[in-house]
N, C-alpha and C positions, 0 to 999 in steps of 0.2 A: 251292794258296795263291796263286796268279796272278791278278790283278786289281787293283781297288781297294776297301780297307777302308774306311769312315768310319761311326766308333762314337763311344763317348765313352771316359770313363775315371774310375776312381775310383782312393781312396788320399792320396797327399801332394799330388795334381796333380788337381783335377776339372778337367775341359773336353772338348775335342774332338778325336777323334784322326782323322789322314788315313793311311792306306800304300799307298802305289803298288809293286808289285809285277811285276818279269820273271820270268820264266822265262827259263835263261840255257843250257837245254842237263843239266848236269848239277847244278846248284845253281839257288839265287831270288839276285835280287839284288833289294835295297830302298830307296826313300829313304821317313823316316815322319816326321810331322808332329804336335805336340803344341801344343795350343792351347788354352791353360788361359784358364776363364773367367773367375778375377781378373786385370785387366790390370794388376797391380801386378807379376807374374809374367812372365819372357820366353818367348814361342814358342819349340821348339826343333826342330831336326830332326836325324834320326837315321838314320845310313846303314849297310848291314850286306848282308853274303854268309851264305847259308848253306854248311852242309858240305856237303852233299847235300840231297835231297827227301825225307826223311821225313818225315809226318806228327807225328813228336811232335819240337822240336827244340830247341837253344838254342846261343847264337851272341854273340859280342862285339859291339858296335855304338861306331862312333866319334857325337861329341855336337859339335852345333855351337847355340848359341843362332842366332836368326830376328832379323835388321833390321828395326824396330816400320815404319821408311821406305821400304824395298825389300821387304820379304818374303820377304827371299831370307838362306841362311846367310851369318853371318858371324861376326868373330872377339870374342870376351867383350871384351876390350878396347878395340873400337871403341864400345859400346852399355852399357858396365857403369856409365857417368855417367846412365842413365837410368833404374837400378834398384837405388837405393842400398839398402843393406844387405843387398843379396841376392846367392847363389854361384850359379855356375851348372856343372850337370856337364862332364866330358870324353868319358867311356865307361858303357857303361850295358850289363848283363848281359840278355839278352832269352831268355827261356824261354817254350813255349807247347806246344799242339796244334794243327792245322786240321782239318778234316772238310770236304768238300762248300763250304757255305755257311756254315758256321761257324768263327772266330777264337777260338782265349784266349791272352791272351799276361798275364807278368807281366816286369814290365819294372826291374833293381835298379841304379841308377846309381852312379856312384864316390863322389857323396859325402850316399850313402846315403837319396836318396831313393826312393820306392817306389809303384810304378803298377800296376792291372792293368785292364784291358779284354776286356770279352768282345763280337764284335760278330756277328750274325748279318746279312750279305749278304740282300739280297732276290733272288730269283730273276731273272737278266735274260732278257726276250724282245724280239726284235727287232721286233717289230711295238709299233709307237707305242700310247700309252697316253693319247694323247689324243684325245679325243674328237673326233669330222668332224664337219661339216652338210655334208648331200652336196646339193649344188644343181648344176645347168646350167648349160651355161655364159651362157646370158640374166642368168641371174639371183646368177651371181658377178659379172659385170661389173657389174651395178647396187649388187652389194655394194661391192665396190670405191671403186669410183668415190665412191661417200659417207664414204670413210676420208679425213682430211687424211691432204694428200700427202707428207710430211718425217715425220709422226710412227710409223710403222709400216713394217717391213723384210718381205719376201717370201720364201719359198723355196719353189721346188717339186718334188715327189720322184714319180716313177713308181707307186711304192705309198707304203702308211702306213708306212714304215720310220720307226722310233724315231729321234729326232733323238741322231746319235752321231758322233764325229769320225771319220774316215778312220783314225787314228792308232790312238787305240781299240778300233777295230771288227777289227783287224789285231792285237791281244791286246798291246799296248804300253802301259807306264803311267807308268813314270818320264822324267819331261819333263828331269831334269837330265841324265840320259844320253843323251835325244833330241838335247840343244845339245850337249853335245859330241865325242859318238861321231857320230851321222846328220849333222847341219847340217855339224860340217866338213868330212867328204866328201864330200856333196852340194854345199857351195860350191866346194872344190876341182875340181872336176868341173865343175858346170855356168860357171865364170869363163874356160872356153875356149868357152864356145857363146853368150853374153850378151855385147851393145854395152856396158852396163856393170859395171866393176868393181865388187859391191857391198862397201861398206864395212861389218859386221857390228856395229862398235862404234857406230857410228850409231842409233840409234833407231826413225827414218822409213826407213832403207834394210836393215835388219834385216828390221822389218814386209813391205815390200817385197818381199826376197828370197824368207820365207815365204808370203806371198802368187803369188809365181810359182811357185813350186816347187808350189802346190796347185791352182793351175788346171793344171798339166801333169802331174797324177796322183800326182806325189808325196803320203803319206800326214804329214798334220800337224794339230796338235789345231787345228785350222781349220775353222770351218764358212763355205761362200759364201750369204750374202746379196741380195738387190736391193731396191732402193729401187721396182722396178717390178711391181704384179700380173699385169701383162703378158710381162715377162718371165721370172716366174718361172713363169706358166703353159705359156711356151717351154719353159722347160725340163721338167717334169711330164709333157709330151704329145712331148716330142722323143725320145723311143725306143719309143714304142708304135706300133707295124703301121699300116698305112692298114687292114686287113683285119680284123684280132684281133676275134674275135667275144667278150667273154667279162665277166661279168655283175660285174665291177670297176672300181675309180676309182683316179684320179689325186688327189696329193694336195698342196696348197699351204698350209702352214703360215705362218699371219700372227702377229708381234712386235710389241709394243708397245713400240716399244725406248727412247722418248721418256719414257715412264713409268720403265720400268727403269733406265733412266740417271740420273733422276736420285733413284732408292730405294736404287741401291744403287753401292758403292764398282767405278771399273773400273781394270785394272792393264794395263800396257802389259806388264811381264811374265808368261813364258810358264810359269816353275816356280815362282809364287812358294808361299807355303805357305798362304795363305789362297784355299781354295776360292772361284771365279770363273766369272763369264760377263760377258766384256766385249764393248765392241762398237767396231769400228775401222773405219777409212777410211784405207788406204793409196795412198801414191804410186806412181801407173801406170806404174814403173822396167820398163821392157822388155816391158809385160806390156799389149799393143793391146785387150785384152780387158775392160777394168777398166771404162773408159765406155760404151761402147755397151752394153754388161749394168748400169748404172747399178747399180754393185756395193756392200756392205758386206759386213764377215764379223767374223765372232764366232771370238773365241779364250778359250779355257777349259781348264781343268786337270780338270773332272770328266768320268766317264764316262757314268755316266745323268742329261744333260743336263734331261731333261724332270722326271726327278723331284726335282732341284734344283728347275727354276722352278716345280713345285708347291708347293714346301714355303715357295718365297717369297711366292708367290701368299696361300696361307696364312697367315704372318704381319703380311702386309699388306692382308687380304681386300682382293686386289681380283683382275686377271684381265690378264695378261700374253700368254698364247699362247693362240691357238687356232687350228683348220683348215679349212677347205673341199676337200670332195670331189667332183671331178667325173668323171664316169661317162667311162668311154675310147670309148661311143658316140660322145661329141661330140666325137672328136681330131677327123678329117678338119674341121669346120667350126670349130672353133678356130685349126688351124694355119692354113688361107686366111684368116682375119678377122686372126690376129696376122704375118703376109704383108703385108696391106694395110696395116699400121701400118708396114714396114719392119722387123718382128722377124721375123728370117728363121735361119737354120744363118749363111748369109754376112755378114749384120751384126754377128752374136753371136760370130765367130769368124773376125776379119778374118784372111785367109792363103787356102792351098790345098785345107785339109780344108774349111774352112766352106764354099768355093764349091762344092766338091762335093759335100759335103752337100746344100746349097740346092738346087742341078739333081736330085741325085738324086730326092729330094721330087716335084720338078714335072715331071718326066722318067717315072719309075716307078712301075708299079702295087702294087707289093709293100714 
């Protein structure tokens, strides 16, 4: 049952169903997401423990309605001025099966309304699903170079890995227990190793935090960005061999984020309940590394990233992402061309590791 569901639903409630799901050891724990598509209707979200892992089960669940303004739970009585003559549940009886790839749930809340959903999971594989043009590095750079420069973001990955968060990719899916079981530990902790104190309730120093904490390996639905081709081509070709003989590519994933931005709604929050891919620019709070990587990064709630922006692609016919793939023959003349621009290990990662990085490169044959 471990992952994330997103089906829809029929019954008293059509619309859209999200569940994010752990694995917590000897039970699931859940937060799930209902998203009906009259908006005369409140979002609700629904949080629940199982007794154990069986496959056939059923379970109490506490009901919270969804803030139309935050997206985030909250209390009937802050929000019930905005949906006159409607109730909204407390508790809601959840019964189902799971198999594999497959959900059924029916779901009977206190006052007495009635849902069921059946969702069948697509099969995930890690290798990207979006399609390369594999070109040289001649003839990236001429690609490039013809992109305005503000309106498209970069990334670049050593192979076609599927675009997925670190968070993710590490089988974690509820973000509201990410804030407050992981993040306050993890601040507690790293507030004795940072010049500053970051203040959490902040916005801009929130963003921040989780932004440091993902360039230094910590796992957060974070993706990093750059505003630079060149940069990101640094990164793509920065752990392949001077040597590696072997008949595969590097892969740089370019964003239309200018378009995207302005098709679709972005949230500064990180659990809200309407499925996202938003795109941020945080303040460089302790973190040397933000401009010289001429940085953006994408935070999102969903897991298979790519087939989200299909599906929006699709409704908007038009074309958001796509890739270039260059052959790992042309790392060695890559990395000296992106050398002579000053994208180096040491510019990318001012401190001690990046300078040795850098020498090592130009130091060593291996």
């Amino acid at each position: 049952m471990k992952g994330q569901w997103i089906g829809r639903t029929l019954g008293d409630q059509v619309g859209q169903i999200i569940i994010n799901v752990d694995d917590r050891g000897d039970y699931f724990s859940s937060v799930g997401f209902t998203l009906p598509d009259d908006e005369n209707f409140p979002a609700s979200a629904g949080f629940f423990k199982s007794h154990d892992k069986r496959k056939d089960f059923s379970f109490s669940a506490l009901v919270s309605p969804v803030d139309p303004g935050t997206g985030l739970p909250s209390e009937w009585k802050n929000i019930e001025r905005l949906y006159p003559g409607i109730s909204h549940s407390n508790t809601a009886t959840v019964s189902g099966h799971f198999e594999d790839n497959e959900l059924f749930m029916n779901i009977h809340t206190d006052i007495g309304v009635k849902i069921e959903s059946h969702i069948t999971r697509r099969q995930f594989s890690e290798r990207s699903d979006c399609p390369g043009d594999t070109r040289p590095w001649d003839e990236y750079k001429k690609h490039v170079t013809s992109l305005s420069e503000s309106e498209y973001l970069f990334r670049g990955q050593t192979k076609q890995w599927k675009l997925r968060t670190a968070f993710h990719r590490r089988g974690r899916y509820d973000l509201g227990r990410f804030i407050t079981e992981d993040i306050t530990k993890l601040h507690r902790r790293l507030t004795a190793r940072t010049k500053h104190v970051f203040n959490l309730g902040i916005p801009n120093e929130n963003g921040a935090f989780f932004n440091l904490a993902q360039h230094h390996g910590y796992p957060t639905p974070l993706l990093d960005w750059t505003f630079s081709p060149y940069v990101a081509a640094f990164f793509a070709f920065r752990n392949v061999p001077k040597k590696l003989e072997r008949d595969e590519c590097v892969r740089v994933f370019i964003f239309d984020q200018e378009k995207w931005k302005s098709d679709w709604p972005q949230f500064l929050m990180l659990n809200t309940a309407w499925p996202h891919f938003s795109i941020m620019e945080f303040l460089a709070i302790d973190n040397e590394r933000l401009v010289p990587q001429q940085a953006a990064t994408t935070v999102t709630n969903i897991d298979d990233v790519e087939t989200y922006i299909f599906e929006k692609e699709r409704e908007k016919n038009c074309k958001y992402l796509s890739a270039i793939d260059i052959p790992y023959s042309e790392r060695n003349k890559v990395i000296k061309e992106l050398s002579y621009m000053g994208i180096t290990a040491g510019s990318m990662f001012p401190g001690l590791d990046g300078s040795c990085e850098e020498l090592r490169e130009k130091l060593f044959d291996e």
